[in-house]
C-alpha positions as CSV (number, residue, x, y, z in Angstrom):
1,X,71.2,119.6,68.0
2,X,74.3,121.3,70.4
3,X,72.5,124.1,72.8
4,X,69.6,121.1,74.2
5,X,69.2,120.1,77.7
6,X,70.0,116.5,76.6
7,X,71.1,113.5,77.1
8,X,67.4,112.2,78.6
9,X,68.1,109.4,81.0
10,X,65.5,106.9,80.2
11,X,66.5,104.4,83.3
12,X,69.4,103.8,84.9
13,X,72.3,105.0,82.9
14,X,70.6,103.8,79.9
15,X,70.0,107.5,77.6
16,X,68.3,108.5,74.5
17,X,70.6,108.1,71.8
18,X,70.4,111.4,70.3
19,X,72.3,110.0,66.8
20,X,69.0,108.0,66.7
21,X,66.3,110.6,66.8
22,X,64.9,111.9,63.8
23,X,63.5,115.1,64.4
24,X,60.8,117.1,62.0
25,X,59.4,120.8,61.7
26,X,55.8,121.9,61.1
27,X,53.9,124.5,61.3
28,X,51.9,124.4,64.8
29,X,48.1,125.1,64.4
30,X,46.2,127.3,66.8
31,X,47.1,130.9,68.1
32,X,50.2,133.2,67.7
33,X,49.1,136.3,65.2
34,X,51.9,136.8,62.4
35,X,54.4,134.7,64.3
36,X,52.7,131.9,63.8
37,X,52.4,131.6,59.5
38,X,56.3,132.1,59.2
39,X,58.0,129.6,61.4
40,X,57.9,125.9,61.8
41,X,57.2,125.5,65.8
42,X,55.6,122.0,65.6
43,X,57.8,119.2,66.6
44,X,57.7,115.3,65.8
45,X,60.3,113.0,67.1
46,X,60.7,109.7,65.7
47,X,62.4,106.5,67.5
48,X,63.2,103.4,65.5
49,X,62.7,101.2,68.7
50,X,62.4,98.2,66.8
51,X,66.5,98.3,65.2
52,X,67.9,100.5,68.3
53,X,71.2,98.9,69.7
54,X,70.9,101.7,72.6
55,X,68.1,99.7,74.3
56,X,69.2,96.1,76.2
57,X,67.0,93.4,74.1
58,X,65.5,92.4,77.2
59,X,64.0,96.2,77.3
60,X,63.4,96.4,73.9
61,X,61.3,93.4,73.4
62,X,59.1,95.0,76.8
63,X,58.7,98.2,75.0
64,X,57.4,96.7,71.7
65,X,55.2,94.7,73.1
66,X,53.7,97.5,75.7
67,X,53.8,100.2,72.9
68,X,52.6,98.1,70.0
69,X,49.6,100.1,69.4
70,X,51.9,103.7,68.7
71,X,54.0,102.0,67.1
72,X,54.3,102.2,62.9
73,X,56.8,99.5,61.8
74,X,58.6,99.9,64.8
75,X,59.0,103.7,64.9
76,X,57.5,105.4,68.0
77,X,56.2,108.9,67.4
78,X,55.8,111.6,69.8
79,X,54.6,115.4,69.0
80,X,55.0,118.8,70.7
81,X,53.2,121.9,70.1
82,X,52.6,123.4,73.1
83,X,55.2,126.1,73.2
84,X,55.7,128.8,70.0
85,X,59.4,128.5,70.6
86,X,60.7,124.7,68.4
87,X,63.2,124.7,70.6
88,X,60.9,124.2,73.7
89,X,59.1,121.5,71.9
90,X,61.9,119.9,71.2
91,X,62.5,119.6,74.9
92,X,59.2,118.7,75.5
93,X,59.0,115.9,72.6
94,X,62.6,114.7,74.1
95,X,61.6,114.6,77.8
96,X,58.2,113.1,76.5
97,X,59.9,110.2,74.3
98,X,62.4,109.5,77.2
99,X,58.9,109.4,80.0
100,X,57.4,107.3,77.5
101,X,60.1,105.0,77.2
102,X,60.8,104.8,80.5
103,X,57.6,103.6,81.6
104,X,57.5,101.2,78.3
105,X,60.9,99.0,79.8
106,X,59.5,99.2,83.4
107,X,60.1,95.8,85.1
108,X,56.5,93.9,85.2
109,X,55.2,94.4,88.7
110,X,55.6,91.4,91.1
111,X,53.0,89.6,91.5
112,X,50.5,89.7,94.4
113,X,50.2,87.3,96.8
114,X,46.8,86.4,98.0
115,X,46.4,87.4,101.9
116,X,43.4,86.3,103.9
117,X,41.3,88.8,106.0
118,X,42.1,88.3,109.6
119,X,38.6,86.8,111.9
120,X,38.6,89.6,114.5
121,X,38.7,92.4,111.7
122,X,35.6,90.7,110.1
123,X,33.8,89.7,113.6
124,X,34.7,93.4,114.3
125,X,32.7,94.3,110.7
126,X,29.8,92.3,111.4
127,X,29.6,93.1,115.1
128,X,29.6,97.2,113.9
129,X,27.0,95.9,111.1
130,X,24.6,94.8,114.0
131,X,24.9,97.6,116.2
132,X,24.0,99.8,113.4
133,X,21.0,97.6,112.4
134,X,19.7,97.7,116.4
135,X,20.1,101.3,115.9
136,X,18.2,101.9,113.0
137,X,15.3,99.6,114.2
138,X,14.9,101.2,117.1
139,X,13.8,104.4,115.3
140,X,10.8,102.4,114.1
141,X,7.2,104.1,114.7
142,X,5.7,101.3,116.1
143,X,7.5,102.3,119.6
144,X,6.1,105.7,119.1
145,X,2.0,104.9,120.6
């Protein structure tokens, strides 16, 4: 895999283990005349998140948990076919696996603590609230005799 862009930072200086990555050719479906019947430009990268050791366990157990709908028996998939080159799929499928990662080991947001709306902001509301209602009732016919 020497000539790649890599290693792909997921967080930190926590990186994609490239030893780990299991990488597979397709053909790629759509356009690309004669090019396109002859070479395998389809990408799928494969992650076995569940055994990793390049992941803290505190991370790992996030990311299974946020990505246990992708996941089959703890592998994570991820496929490029953008490009007609396989090497910039790879890339993409790379950068793509580390985003998704990334995102999947995310601290959980803290949580939000409940503020009360201050009285002069809501007399102000309600105050513009009646104004507008004076306004609107004073374009009533009934004045118009």
């Amino acid at each position: 895999m020497y000539g790649m862009s890599g290693p792909y930072p997921i967080r930190g200086s926590v990186l994609l283990p490239e030893a780990e990555l299991m990488w597979r050719f397709s053909r790629s479906s759509g356009p690309g005349g004669q090019h396109v019947n002859t070479s395998d430009s389809q990408v799928e990268l494969r992650f076995d998140l569940a055994r990793t050791e390049a992941l803290p366990e505190v991370w790992k157990q996030r990311a299974l948990e946020r990505l246990a709908g992708r996941l089959t028996d703890g592998v994570v998939t991820v496929r490029a076919s953008e490009h007609r080159s396989q090497w910039r799929n790879r890339e993409t499928a790379a950068v793509r696996l580390a985003a998704l990662l990334a995102e999947a080991t995310a601290p959980p947001p803290k949580p939000r603590r409940p503020t009360r709306i201050p009285r002069g902001i809501n007399e102000r509301r309600l105050r513009e609230k009646k104004q507008r209602s004076e306004t609107k009732r004073g374009r009533s016919a009934r004045d118009w005799g």
